[in-house]
C-alpha positions as CSV (number, residue, x, y, z in Angstrom):
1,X,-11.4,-1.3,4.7
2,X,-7.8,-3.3,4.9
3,X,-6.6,-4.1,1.7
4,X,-3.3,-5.8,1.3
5,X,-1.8,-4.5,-1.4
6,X,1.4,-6.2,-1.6
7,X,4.0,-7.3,1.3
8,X,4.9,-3.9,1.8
9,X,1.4,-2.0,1.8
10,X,-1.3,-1.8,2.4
11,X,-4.7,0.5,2.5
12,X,-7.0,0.9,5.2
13,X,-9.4,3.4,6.0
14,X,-11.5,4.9,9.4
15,X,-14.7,7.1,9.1
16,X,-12.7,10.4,7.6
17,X,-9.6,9.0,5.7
18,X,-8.5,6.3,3.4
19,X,-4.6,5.4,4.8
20,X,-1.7,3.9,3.1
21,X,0.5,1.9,6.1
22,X,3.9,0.5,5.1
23,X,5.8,-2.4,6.4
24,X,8.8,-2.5,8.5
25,X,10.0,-5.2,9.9
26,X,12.9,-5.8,12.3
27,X,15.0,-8.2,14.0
28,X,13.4,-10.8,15.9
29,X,13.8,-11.2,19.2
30,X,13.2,-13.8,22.3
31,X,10.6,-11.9,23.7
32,X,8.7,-11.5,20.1
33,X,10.3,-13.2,17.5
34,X,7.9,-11.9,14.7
35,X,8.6,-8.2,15.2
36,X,7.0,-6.0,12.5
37,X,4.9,-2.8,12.3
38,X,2.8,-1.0,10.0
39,X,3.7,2.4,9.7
40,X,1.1,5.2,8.8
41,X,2.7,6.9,5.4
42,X,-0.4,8.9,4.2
43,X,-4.3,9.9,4.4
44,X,-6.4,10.8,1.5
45,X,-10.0,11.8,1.1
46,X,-10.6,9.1,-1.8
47,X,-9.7,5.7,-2.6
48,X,-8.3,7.5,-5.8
49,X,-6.1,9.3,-4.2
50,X,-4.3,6.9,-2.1
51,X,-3.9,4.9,-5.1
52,X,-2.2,8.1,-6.4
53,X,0.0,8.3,-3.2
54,X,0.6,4.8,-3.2
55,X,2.2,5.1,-6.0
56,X,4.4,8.3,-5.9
57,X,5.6,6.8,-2.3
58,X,6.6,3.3,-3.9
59,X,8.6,5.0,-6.8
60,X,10.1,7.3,-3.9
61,X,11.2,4.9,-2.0
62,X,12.3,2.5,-4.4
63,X,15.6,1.6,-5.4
64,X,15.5,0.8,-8.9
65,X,18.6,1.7,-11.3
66,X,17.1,1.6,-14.7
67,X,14.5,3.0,-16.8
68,X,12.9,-0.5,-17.4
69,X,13.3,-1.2,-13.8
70,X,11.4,1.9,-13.2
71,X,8.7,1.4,-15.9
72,X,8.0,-2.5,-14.2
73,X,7.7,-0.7,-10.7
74,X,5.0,1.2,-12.3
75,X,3.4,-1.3,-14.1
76,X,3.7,-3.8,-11.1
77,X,2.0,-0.8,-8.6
78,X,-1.1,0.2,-10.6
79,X,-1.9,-3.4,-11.1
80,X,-2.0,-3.7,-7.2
81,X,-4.0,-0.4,-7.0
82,X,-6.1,-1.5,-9.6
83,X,-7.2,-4.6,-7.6
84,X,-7.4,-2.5,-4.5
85,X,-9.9,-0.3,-6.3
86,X,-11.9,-3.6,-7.5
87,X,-11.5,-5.2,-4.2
88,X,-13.3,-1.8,-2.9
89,X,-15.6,-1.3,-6.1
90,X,-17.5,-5.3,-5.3
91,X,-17.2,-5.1,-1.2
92,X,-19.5,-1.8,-1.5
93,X,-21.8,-2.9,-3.9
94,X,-22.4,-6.4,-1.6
95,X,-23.7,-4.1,1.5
């Protein structure tokens, strides 16, 4: 599984862990002038639960100054998990 999730995560999983991966890009250079990385951030046992992380890391890291600010960044996040989870939900039952 790799599931963009928005420009700054993502989801992916191996054979023992879903993992949330954050973006981080940095100056370009001559050598590579489209320098980025995903980081590792998390592993969960469950799709569920990375949602979950997602989530509490976004709101973390955030830098929202209100409380509607804060309610949208919310609102705006499970949206994105919840198409993560149906992105997941049809590629399993096409196998």
């Amino acid at each position: 599984m790799n599931v963009q999730v928005n420009k700054d995560w993502r989801i992916t999983s191996d054979n023992y862990n879903f993992i949330t991966e954050s973006y981080h890009a940095s100056e370009p250079t001559k050598a590579n002038p489209e320098d980025h990385k995903w980081t590792q951030e998390g592993f969960y046992p469950s799709l569920e639960s990375a949602c979950d992380g997602l989530l509490r890391k976004t709101l973390c890291k955030s830098d929202v100054d209100t409380l509607e600010g804060l309610k949208q960044l919310i609102r705006d996040t499970v949206a994105c998990t919840r198409e993560v989870k149906e992105v997941a939900k049809h590629d399993t039952l096409s196998r």
